[in-house]
Backbone as numpy.savetxt, mean C-alpha at the origin, in Angstrom:
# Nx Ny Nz CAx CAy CAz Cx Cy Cz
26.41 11.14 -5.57 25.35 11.49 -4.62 25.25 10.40 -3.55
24.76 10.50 -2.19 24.20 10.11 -1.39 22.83 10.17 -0.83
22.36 8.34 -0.68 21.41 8.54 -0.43 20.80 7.67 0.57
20.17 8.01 1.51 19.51 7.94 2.91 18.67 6.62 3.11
19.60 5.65 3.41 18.99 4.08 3.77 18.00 3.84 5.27
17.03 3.34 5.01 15.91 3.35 6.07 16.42 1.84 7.07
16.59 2.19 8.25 16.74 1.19 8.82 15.57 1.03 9.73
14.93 0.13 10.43 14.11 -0.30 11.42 14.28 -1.67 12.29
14.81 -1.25 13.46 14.68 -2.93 14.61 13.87 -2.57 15.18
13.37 -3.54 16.01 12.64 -3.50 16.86 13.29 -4.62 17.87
13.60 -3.72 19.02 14.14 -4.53 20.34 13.20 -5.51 21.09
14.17 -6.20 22.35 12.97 -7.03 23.02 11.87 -6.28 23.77
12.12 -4.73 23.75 11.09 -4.23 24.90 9.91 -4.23 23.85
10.21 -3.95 22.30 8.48 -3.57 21.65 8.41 -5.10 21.20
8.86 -6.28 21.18 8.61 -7.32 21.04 7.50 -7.34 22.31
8.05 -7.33 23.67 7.36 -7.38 24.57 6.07 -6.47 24.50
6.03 -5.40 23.86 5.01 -4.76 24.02 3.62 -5.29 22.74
4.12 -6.22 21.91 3.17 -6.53 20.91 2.48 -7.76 21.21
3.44 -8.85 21.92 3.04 -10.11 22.82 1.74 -9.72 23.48
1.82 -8.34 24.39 0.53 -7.85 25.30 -0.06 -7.52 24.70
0.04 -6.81 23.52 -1.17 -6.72 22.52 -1.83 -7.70 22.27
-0.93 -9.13 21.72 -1.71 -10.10 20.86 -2.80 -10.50 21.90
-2.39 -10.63 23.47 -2.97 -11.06 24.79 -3.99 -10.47 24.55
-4.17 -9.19 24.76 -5.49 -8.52 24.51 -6.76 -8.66 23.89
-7.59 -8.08 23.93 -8.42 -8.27 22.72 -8.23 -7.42 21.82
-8.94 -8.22 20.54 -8.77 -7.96 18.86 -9.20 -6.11 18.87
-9.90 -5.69 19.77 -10.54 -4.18 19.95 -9.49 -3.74 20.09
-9.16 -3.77 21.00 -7.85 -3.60 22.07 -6.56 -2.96 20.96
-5.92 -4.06 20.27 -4.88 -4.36 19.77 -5.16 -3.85 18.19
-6.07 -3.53 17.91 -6.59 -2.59 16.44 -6.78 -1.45 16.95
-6.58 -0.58 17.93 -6.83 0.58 18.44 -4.93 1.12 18.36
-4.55 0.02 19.11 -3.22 0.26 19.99 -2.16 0.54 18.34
-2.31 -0.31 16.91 -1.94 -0.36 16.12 -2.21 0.23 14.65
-2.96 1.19 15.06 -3.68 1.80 13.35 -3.65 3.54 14.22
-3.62 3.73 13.24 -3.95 5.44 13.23 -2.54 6.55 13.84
-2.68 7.51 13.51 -1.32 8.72 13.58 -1.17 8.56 14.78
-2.43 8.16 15.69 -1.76 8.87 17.22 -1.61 7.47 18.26
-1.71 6.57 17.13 -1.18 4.73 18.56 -0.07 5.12 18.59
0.30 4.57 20.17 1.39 4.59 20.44 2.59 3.96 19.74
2.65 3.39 18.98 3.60 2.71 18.07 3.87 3.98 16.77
2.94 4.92 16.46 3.47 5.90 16.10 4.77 6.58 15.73
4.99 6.90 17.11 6.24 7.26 17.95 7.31 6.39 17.92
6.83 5.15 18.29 7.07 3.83 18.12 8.16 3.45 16.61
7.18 4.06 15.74 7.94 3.79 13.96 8.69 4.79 13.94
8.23 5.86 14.97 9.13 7.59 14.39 10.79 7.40 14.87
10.98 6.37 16.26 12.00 6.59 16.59 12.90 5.42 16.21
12.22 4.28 15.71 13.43 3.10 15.22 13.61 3.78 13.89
13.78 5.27 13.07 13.43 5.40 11.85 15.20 5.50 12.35
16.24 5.18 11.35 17.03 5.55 11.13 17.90 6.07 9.85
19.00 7.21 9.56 19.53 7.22 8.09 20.75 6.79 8.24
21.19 6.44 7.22 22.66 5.42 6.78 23.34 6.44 5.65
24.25 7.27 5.28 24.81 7.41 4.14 25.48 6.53 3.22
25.04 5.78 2.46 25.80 5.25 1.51 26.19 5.64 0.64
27.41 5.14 -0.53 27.74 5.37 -1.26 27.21 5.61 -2.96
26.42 4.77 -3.04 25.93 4.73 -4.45 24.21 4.31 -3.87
23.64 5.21 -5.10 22.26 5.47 -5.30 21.54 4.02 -5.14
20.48 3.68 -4.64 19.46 2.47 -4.68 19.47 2.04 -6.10
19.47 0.58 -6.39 19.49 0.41 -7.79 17.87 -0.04 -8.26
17.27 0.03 -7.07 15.75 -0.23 -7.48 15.06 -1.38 -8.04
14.19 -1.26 -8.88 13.70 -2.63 -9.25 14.77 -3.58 -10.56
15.01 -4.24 -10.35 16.27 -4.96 -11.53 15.69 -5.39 -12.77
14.46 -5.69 -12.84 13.85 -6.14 -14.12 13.21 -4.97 -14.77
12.74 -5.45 -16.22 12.43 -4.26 -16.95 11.18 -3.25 -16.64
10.38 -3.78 -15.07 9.37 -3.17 -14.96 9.34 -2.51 -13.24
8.71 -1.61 -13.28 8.68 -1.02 -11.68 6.91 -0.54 -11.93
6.20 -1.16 -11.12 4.79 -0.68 -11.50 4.74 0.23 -10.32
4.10 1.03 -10.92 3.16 2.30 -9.77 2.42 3.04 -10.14
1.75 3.77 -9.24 0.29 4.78 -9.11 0.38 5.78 -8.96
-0.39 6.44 -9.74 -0.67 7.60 -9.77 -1.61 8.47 -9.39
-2.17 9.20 -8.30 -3.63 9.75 -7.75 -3.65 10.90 -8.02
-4.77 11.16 -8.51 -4.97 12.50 -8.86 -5.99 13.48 -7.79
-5.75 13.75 -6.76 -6.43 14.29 -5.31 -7.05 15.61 -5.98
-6.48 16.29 -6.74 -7.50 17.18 -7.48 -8.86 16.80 -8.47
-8.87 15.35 -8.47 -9.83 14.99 -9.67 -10.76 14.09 -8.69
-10.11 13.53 -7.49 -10.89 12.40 -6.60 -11.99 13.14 -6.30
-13.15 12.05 -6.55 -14.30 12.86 -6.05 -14.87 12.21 -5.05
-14.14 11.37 -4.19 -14.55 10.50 -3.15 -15.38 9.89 -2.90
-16.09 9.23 -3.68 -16.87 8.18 -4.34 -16.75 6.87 -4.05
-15.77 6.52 -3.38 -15.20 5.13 -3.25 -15.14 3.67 -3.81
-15.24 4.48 -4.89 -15.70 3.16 -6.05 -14.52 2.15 -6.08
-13.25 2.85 -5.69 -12.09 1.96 -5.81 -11.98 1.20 -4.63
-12.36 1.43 -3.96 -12.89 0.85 -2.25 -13.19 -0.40 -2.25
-14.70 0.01 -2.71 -15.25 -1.34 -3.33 -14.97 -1.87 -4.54
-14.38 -1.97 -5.28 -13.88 -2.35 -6.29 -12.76 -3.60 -5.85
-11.48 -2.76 -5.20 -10.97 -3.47 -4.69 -11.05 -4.66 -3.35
-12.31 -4.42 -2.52 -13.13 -5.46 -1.65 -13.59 -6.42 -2.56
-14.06 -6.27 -3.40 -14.64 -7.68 -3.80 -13.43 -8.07 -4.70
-12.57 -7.49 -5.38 -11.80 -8.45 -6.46 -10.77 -9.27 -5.67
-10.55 -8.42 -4.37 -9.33 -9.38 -3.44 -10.06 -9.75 -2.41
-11.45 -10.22 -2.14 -12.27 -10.77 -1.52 -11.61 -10.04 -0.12
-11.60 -8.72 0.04 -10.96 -8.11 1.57 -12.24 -8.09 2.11
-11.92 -8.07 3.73 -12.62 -7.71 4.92 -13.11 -6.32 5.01
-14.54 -6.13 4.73 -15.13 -5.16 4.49 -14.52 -3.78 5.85
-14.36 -4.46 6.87 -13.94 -3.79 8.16 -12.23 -3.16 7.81
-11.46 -3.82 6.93 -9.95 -3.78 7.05 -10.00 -3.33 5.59
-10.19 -2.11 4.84 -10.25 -2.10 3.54 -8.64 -2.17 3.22
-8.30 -2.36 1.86 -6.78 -2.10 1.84 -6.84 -0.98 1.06
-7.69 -0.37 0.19 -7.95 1.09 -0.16 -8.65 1.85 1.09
-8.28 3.10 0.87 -9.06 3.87 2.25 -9.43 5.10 1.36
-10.28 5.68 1.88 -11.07 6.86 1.36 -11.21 7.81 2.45
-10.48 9.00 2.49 -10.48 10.08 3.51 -10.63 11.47 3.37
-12.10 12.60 3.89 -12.05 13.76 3.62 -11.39 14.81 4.29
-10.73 15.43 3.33 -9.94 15.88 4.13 -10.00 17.58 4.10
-9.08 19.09 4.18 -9.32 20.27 4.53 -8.17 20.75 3.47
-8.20 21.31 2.29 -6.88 22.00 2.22 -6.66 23.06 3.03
-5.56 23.70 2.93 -5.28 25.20 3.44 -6.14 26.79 3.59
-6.66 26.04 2.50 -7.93 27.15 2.13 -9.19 26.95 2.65
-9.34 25.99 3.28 -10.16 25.46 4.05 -11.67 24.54 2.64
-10.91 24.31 1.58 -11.65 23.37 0.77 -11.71 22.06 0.77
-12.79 21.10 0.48 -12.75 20.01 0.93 -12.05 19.12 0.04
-11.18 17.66 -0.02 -10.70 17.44 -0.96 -10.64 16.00 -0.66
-10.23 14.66 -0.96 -10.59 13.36 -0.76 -9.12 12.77 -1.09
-8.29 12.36 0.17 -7.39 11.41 0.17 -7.61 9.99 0.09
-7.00 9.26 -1.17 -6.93 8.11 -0.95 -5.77 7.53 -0.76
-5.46 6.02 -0.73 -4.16 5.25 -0.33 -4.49 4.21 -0.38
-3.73 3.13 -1.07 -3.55 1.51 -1.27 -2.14 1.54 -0.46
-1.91 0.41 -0.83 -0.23 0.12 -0.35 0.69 1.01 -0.78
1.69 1.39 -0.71 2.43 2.48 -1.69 3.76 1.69 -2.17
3.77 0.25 -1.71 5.05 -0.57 -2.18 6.28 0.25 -2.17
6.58 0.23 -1.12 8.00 0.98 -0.87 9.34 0.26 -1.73
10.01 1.10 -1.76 11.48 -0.02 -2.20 12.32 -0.02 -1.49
12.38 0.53 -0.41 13.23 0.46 0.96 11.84 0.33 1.97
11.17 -0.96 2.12 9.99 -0.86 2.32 10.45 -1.44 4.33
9.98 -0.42 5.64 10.56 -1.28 6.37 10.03 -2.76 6.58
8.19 -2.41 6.55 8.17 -4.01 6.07 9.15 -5.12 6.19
9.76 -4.72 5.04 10.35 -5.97 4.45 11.57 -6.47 5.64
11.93 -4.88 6.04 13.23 -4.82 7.10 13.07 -6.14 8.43
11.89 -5.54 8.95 11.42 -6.78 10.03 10.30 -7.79 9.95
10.44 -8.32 8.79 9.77 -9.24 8.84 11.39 -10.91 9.22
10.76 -11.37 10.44 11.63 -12.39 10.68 11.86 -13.30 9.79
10.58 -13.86 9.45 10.94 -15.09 8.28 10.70 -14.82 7.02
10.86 -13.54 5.99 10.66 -13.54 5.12 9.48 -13.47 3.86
8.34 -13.49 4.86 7.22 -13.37 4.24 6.75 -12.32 3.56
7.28 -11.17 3.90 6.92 -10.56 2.71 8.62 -9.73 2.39
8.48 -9.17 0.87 9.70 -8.99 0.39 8.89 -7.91 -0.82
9.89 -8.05 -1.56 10.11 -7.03 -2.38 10.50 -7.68 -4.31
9.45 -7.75 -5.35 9.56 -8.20 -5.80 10.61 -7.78 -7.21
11.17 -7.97 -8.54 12.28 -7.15 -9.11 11.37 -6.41 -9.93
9.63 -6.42 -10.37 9.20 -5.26 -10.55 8.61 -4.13 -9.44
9.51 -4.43 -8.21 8.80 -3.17 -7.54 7.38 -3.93 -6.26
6.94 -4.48 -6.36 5.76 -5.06 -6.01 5.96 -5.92 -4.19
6.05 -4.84 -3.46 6.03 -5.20 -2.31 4.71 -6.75 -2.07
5.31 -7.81 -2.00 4.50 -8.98 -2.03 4.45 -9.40 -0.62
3.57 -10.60 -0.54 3.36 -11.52 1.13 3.32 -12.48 0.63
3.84 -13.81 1.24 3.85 -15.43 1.23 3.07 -15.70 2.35
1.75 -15.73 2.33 0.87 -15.84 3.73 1.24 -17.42 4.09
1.71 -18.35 3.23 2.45 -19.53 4.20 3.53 -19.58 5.14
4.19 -18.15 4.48 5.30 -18.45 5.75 5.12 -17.50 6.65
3.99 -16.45 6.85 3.59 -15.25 8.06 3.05 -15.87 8.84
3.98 -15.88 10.11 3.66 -16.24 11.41 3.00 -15.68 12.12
2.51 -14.26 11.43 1.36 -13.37 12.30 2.31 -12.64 13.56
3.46 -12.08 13.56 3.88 -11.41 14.36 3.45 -9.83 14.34
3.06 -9.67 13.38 2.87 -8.40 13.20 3.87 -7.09 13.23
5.11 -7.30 13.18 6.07 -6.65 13.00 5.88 -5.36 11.78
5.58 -6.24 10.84 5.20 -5.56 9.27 4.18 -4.12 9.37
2.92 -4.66 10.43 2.19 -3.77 10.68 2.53 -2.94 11.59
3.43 -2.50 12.39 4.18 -1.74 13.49 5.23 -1.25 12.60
6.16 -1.64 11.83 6.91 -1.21 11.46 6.41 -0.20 10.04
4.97 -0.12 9.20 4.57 0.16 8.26 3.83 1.76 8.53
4.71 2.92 8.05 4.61 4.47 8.29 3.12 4.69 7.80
2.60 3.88 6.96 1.49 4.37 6.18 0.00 3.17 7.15
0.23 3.04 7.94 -0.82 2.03 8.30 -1.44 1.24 7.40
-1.05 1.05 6.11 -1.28 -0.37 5.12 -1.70 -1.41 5.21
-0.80 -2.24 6.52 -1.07 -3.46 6.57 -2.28 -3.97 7.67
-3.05 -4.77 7.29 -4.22 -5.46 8.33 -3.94 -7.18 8.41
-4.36 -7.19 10.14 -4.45 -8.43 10.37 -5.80 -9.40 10.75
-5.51 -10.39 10.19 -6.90 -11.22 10.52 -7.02 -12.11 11.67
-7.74 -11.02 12.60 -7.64 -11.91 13.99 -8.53 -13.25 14.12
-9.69 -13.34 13.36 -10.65 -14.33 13.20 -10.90 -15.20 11.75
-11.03 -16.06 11.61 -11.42 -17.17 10.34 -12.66 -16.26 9.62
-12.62 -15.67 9.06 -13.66 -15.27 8.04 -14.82 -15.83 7.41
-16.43 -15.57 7.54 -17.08 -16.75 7.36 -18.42 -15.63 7.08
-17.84 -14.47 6.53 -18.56 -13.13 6.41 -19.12 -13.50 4.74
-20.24 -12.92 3.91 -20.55 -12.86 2.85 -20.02 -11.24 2.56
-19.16 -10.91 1.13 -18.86 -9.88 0.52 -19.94 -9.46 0.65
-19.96 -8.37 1.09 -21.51 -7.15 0.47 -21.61 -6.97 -1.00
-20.00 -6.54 -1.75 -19.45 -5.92 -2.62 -19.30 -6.68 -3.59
-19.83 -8.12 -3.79 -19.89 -9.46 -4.79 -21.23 -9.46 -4.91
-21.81 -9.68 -6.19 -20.75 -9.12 -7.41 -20.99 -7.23 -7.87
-21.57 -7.02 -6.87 -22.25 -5.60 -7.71 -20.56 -5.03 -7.91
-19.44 -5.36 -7.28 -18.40 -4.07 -7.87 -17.28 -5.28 -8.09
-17.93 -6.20 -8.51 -16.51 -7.61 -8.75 -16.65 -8.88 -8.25
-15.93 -9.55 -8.76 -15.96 -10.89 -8.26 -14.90 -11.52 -7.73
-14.71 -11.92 -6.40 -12.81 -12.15 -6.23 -11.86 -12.79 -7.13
-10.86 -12.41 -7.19 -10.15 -13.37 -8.15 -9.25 -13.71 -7.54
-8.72 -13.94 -6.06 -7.83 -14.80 -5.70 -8.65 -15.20 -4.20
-7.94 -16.29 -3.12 -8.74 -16.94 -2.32 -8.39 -15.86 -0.69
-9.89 -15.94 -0.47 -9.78 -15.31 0.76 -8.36 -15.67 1.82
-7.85 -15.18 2.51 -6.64 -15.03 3.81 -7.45 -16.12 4.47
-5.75 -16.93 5.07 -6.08 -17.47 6.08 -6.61 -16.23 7.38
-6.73 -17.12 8.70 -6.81 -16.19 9.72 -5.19 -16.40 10.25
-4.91 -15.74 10.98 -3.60 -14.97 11.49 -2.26 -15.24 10.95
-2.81 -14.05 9.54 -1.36 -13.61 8.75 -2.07 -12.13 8.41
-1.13 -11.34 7.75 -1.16 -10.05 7.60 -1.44 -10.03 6.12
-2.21 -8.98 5.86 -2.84 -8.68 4.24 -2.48 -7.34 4.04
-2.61 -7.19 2.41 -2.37 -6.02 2.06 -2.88 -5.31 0.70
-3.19 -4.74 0.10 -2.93 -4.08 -1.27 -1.79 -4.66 -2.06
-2.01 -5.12 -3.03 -1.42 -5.98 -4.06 -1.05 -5.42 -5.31
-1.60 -4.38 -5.81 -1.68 -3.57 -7.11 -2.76 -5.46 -7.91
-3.34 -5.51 -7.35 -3.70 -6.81 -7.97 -3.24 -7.54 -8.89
-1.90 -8.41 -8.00 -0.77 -8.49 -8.86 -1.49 -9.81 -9.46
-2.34 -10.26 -9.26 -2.62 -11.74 -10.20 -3.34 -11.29 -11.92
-3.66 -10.00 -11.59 -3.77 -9.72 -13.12 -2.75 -9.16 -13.71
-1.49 -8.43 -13.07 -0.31 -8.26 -13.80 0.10 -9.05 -14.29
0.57 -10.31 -13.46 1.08 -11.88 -13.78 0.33 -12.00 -15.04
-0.61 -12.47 -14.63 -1.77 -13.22 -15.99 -1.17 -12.50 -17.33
-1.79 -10.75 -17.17 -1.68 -9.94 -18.02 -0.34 -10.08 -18.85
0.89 -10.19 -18.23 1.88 -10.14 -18.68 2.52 -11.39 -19.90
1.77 -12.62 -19.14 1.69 -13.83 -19.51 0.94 -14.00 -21.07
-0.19 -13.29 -21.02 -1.19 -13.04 -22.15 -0.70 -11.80 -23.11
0.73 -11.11 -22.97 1.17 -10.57 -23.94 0.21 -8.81 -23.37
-0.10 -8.69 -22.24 -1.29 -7.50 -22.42 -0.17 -6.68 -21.49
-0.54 -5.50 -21.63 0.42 -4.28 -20.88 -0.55 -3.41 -19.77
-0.03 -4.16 -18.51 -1.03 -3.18 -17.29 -0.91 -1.90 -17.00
-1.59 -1.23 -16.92 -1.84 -0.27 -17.46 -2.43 0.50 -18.47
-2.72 -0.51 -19.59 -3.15 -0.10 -20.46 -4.23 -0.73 -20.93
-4.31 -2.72 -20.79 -5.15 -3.62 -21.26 -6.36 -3.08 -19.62
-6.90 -3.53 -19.40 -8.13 -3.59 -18.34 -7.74 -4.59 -17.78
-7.76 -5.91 -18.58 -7.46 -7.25 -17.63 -6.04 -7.18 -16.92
-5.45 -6.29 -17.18 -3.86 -6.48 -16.86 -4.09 -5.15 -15.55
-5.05 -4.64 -15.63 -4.69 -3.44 -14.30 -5.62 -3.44 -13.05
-4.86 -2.45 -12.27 -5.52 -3.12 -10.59 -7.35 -2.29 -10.89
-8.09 -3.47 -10.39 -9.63 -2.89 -10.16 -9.50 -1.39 -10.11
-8.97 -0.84 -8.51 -9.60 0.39 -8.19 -9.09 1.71 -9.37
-8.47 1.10 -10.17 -7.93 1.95 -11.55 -8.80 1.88 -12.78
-9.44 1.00 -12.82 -10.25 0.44 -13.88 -11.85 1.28 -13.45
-12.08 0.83 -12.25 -13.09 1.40 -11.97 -13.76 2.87 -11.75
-12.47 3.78 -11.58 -12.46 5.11 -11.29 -13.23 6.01 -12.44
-14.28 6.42 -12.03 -14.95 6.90 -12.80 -14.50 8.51 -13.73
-13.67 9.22 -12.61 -13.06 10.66 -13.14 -11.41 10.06 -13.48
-11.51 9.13 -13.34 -9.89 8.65 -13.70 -8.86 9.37 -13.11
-9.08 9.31 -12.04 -8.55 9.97 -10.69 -6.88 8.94 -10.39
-7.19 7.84 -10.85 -6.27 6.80 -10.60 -5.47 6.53 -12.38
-4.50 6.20 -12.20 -3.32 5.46 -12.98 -2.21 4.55 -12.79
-2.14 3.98 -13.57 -1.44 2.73 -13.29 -0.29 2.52 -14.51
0.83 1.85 -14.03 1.92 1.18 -15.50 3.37 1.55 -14.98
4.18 1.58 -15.87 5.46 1.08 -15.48 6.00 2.64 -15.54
6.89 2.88 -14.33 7.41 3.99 -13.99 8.54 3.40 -14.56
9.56 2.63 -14.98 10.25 2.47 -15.86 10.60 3.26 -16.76
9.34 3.15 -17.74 9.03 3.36 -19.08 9.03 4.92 -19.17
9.60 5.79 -19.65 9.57 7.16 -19.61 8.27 7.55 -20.69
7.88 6.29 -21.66 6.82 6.87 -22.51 5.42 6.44 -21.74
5.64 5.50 -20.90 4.09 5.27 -20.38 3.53 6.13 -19.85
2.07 6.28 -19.88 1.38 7.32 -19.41 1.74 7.60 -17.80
1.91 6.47 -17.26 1.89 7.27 -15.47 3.29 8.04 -15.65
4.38 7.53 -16.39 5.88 8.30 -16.61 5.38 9.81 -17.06
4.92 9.86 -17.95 4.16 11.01 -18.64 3.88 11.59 -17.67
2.39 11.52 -17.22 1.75 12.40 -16.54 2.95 12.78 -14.87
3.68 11.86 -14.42 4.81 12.70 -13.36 5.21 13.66 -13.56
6.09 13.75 -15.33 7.20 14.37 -15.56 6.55 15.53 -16.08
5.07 15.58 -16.00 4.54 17.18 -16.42 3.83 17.30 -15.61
3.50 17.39 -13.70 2.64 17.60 -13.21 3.11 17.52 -11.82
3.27 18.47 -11.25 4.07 18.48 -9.53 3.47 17.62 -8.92
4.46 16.58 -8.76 4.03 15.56 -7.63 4.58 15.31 -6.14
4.14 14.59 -5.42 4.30 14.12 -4.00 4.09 12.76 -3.59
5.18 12.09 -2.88 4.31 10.67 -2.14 4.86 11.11 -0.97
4.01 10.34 0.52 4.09 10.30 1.12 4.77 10.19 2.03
5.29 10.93 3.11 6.45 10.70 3.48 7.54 10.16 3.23
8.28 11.12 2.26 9.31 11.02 1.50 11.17 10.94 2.06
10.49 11.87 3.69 11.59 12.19 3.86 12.13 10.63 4.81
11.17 10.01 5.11 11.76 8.49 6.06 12.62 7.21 4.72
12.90 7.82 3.40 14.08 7.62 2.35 12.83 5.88 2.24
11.67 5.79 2.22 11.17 4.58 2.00 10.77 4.47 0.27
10.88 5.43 -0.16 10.64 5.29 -2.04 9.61 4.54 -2.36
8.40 5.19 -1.49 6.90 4.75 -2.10 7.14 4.67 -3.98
6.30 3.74 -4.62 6.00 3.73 -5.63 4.41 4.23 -6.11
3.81 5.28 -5.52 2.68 5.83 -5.35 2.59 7.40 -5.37
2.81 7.56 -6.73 2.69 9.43 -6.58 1.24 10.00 -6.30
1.50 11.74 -5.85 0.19 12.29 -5.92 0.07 13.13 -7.05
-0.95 13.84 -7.04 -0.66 15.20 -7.76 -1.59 15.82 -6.50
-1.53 16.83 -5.93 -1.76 17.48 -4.51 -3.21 18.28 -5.32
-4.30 18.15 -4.25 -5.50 19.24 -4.93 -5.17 20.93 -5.21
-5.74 21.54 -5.83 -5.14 23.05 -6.30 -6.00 23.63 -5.00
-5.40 24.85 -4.46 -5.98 25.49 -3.43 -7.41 25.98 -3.49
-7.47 26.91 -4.85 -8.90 27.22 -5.44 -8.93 28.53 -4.22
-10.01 29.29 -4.53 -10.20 30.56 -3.64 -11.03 29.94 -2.39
């Protein structure tokens, strides 16, 4: 088989065009860079390129590939994982890295999209980032080294899912969301580097360290999974054909997100049922 390698550059003209952004103001340049219809859009649609190669992606190399599971038929849009995840990764109440969105099925019923990071494994991310700051870890875990992000913002232009946020200002805000939905457990972002959804990898680490299996222990899994009240969310090693998120795939029609730009989100759905 063959399968469809994601390429992304970005020339000197959208270099030039992000420079005038940074010039701008912070309004300005969060308008020009978030949502389906910024011009960078178009922008990600046309550096998208496919490659035929020879042999299949070999994926994550170690014994674990973590990912999510949403259940859009069970979300009751509540946003508990919202806040859940604001206070445990001390995020910018303005820049959530979970998002909560109502949305229309076909039938014209109402239904509640959510989205964290989806940790790609052909992530372009990773493609243009100049110095390496963020990458791709061997369980799967699209990571950032905020020491070495120079704040170009490439990551966030080049990212199909609008994921990534930048911190144009030093932060000096009080959590709303501390402690009523958590308490942070790692240290707020500098200002100008790029943040993201983590699967809150400092309790995988820990967890893993302490012998506990994420996904399954509490301390070992991401907040907005823990917190989900209809258990709308799942978490654990897509690896594992017996773990529950393996489970619940392999018996339940799923979807991630733009599938066809060959980026191999690690973030399934299960799609809401139409209903009359």
């Amino acid at each position: 088989m063959t399968k469809k390698k994601l390429k992304v550059e970005l020339t000197r003209r959208d270099f030039l065009i992000i420079g005038g952004t940074a010039i701008g103001s912070a309004v300005a340049a969060q308008a020009l860079t978030t949502g389906p219809l910024s011009p960078f859009s178009s922008l990600i649609q046309t550096q998208v390129e496919t490659e035929q190669t020879a042999a299949e992606s070999e994926g994550p190399k170690g014994p674990y590939h973590w990912g999510m599971l949403i259940n859009l038929d069970q979300c009751i849009g509540c946003e508990y994982c919202k806040r859940a995840c604001t206070a445990t990764n001390d995020v910018n109440t303005n820049k959530p890295w979970n998002i909560v969105v109502e949305e229309k099925n076909t039938a014209g019923n109402t239904f509640y999209f959510t989205r964290p990071c989806l940790h790609c494994q052909a992530a372009p991310c990773v493609e243009v980032c100049p110095v390496k700051a963020t990458y791709v870890r061997e369980d799967g875990l699209v990571v950032m080294d905020y020491e070495r992000c120079i704040g170009c913002r490439y990551c966030e232009v080049a990212c199909p899912y609008d994921a990534r946020k930048f911190g144009w200002e030093e932060r000096t805000d009080v959590n709303p969301y501390v402690p009523t939905w958590g308490t942070p457990e790692v240290e707020r972002r500098p200002r100008g580097v790029i943040e993201k959804c983590t699967f809150c990898i400092q309790r995988i680490d820990r967890g893993l360290e302490q012998g506990l299996i994420p996904g399954e222990a509490r301390e070992a899994t991401p907040a907005c999974v823990n917190i989900c009240p209809v258990g709308a969310r799942v978490f654990g090693n897509l690896k594992d054909p017996n773990s529950h998120i393996s489970q619940l795939i392999a018996q339940n029609a799923t979807f991630r997100l733009r599938e066809e730009l060959g980026t191999e989100p690690s973030v399934y759905y299960i799609p809401p049922k139409e209903g009359l």
